[in-house]
N, C-alpha and C positions, 0 to 999 in steps of 0.2 A: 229598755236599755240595751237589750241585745242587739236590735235595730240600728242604737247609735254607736256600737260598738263593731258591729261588723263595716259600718258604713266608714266611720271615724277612726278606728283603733287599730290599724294593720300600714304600714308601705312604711316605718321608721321606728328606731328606736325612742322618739320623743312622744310618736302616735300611741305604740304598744305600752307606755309608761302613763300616758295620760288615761287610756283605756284601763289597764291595772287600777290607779287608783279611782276611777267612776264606779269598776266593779266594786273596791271598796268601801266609798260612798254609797251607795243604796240603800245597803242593811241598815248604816248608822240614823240614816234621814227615815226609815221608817220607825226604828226605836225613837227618834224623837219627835215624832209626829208633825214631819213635812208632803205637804199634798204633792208639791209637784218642784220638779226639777229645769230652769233652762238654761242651755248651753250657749256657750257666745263664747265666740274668739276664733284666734285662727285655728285652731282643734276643730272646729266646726266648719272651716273652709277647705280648699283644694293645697293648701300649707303643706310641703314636705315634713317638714319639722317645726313645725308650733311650738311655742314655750308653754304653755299652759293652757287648763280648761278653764274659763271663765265660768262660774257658776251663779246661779241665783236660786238659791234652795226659798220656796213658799211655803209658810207655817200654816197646817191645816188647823181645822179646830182643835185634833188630840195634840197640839205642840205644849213641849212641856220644857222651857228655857232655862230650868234650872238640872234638868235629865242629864246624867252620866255624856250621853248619847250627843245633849247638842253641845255642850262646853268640849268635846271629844269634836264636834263640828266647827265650834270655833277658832278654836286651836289650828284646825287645817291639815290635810293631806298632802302627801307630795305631789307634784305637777298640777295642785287645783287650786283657785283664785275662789274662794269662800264668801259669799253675799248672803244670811238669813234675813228676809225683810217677813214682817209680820202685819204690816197694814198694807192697803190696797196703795195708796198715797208713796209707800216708799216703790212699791212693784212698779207702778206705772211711771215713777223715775227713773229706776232701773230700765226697766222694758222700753217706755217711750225715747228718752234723751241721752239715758247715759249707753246703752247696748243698743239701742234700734238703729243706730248709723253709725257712721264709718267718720274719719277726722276730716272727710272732707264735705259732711253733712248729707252725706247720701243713706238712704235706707237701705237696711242692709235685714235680711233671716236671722232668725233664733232658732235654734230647735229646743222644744219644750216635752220632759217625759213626764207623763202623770205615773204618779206613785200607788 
């Protein structure tokens, strides 16, 4: 995460706020046992000021859906757009169709942190 955070999180007030709350997101996703993290939206592009991080937090095997930690995930952070998918089936909706292009059907990067 520090990777996406030096890379992502500095040139704007919307950047520095969306990086704030990723550093606050980590702890929470490891207390509730999510594998891996990926990132999509304009936060993850060359965007002065992006509205938000698109997130797609992946429940590893210790994910525990009824934990302090994920309903504390559900609920949602500031400047972060919140996705827990727990089957392979919804990730590869997410990944494939819904985040893997752009509205004008072009393939587009994700960046993914393992937890």
């Amino acid at each position: 995460m520090d990777d996406v955070i030096q890379r992502f999180g500095h040139g704007s007030d919307e950047r520095e706020a969306g990086g704030q709350s990723l550093q606050w997101l980590v702890p929470m996703c490891r207390r509730a046992g999510i594998a891996r993290l990926i990132l999509n939206g304009s936060f993850v592009t060359a965007c002065r000021e992006p509205r938000d991080v698109d997130c797609i937090l992946v429940a590893g095997p210790a994910f525990d859906r009824n934990s302090d930690a994920t309903l504390a995930l559900r609920f949602g952070l500031p400047f972060l757009s919140i996705q827990v998918v727990e089957t392979e089936e919804e990730l590869q909706y997410y990944v494939e169709w819904l985040f893997g292009s752009d509205r004008a059907g072009r393939l587009k990067g994700l960046v993914e942190v393992v937890l």
